[in-house]
N, C-alpha and C positions, 0 to 999 in steps of 0.2 A: 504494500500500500504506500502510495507517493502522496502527502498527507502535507498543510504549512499552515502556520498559523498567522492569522489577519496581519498586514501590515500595521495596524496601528495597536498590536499589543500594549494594554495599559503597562504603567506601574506604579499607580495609584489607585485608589477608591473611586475618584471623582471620574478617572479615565476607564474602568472597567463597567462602572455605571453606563457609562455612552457604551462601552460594545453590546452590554446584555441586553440594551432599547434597543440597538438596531440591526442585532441580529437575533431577537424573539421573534417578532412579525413571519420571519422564516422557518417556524416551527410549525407542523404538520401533521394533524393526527388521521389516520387512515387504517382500513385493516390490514394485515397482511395479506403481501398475495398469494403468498403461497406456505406449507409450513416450511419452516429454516430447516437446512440441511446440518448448519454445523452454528454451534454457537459460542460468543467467546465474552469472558467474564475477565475484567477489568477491576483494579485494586491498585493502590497506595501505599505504602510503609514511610512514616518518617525515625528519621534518626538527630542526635544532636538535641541544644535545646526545643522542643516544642513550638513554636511559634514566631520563628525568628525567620525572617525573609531569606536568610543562609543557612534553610535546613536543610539537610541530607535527605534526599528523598528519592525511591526507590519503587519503580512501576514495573506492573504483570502485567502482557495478556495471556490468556489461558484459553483457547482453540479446543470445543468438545464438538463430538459429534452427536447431533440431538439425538439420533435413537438410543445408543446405547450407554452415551454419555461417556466414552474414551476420548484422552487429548490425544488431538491430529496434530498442534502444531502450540508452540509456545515463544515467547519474547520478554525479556525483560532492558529496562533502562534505569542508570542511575544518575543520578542529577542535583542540582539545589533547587529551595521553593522558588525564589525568586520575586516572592510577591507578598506581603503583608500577610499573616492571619487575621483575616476579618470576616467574620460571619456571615453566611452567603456569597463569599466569592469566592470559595475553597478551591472552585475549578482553575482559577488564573493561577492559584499553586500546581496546580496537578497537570493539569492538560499537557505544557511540554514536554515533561519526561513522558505521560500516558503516549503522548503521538510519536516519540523517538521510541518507544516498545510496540505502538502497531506500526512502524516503517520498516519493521526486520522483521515480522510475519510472513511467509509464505505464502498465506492463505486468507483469500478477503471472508471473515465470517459475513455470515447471513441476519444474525443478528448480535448487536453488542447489550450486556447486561453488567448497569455501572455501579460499583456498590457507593452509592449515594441516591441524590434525588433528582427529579427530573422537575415535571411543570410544581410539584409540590416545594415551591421557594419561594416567596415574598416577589420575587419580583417575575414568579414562570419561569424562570431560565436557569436553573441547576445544570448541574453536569453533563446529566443524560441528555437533557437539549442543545446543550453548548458541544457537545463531542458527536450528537447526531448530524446535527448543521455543518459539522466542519467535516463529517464521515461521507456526511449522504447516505448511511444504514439505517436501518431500524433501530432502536435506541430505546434500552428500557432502565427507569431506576429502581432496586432492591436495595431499599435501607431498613437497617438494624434496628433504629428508633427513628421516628416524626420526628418532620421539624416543625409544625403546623399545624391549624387549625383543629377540628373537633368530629368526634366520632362515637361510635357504642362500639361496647367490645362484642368482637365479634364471639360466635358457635364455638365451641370446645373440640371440634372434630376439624382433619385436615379435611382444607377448600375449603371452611365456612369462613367470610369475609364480611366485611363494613367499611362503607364509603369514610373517605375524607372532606369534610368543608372547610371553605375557608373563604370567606366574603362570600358566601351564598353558591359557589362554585363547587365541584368536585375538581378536587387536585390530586387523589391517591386512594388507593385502597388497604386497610390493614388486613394482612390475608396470614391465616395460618396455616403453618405447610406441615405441621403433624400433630395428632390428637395434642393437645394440653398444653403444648410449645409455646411461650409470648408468639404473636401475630410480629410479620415484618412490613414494613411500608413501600408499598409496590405504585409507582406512579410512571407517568406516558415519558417519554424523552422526543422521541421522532421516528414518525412512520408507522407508528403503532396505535394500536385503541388500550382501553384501562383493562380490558376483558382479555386480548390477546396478552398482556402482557404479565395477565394475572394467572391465565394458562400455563404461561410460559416457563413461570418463574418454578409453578406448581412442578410442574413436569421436568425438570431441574431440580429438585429438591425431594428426591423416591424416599431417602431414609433419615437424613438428618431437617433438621429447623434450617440455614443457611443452605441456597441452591448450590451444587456441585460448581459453578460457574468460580462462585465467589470462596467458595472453600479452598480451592486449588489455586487462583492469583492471589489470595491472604497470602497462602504458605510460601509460593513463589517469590511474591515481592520480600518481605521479610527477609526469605534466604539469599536475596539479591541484596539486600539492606545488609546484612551483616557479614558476607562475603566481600563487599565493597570497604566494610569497615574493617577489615583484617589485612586488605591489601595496604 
């Protein structure tokens, strides 16, 4: 994948604000058109202090094949943040190393699953949106906890779900992927609907709470994180 990121990458708040206005409008939700042959789950590891615009930071992707859920193809990149920790714009940390780890892919997945959030962000444009748009793939987010508005907890049983609101909107669903497990927050990125992407995640996630997607770029990046740190 030949992938770059906007010319006018922030490096401020004030400057990332103007990219995520004028590259939301470009966000697309649609069904799939077909099921995804092979799908690939996306992850972050920081190293260093926590928070500092010169953290060590360390990106997965992790290439499964949907039926059986085997890695076809894997990538990692190591990097610094480069950008402020500020709430809601995590992705202008993340995104460069994420895009130097899909440009040494072999293989363009059919769909990408980001462990953060998509339209469920204060301003619509989380990760999932922001790496769709720049992808041109499908684009789903799987986060651990909300970051937003209001819901019931859903059914006790895996697949029983409840919507997310937030200013009168749905922005995500909390779905739980096995009897009893906390529910994860599943929301659109691009190219996808809430329903497909609630599928999705389910069918990614046979035995454990966390889809295989994102069980395996955790482990990945991490071991890229600390391989980096020993060199």
């Amino acid at each position: 994948m030949r992938l770059q990121l906007t010319p006018d990458w922030p490096s401020d708040q004030a400057g990332a604000y103007r990219v995520q206005e004028r590259l939301r409008p470009l966000v697309r939700t649609r069904p799939l058109s077909a099921p995804p042959r092979t799908l690939a789950g996306l992850d972050v590891a920081y190293g260093g202090s926590h928070g500092s615009a010169a953290d060590r930071v360390a990106a997965a992707v992790v290439v499964l094949e949907a039926r059986t859920l085997e890695v076809v193809d894997r990538a990692t990149a190591v990097g610094t943040a480069g950008f402020p920790y500020i709430p809601g714009l995590f992705a202008f940390r993340e995104l460069p190393v994420l895009v130097a780890a899909l440009e040494q892919l072999g293989t363009t997945p059919d769909l990408l699953l980001c462990d953060g959030q998509g339209l469920a962000h204060p301003r619509r444009f989380g990760l999932a949106c922001h790496l769709g748009v720049l992808t041109g793939l499908p684009t789903l987010g799987v986060a651990k906890t909300p970051l937003l508005g209001s819901w019931d907890e859903p059914g006790p049983a895996r697949g029983d779900s409840a919507d997310v609101q937030d200013g009168g909107e749905v922005v995500a669903r909390m779905l739980r992927t096995q009897d009893g497990v906390k529910p994860l927050t599943v929301s659109t990125g691009h190219l996808i609907t809430l329903d497909d992407a609630c599928a999705q995640v389910l069918a990614a996630a046979p035995r454990y709470r966390l889809p295989e997607t994102t069980r395996l770029a955790d482990r990945l990046c991490r071991d890229a994180l600390a391989a980096a740190a020993a060199d």
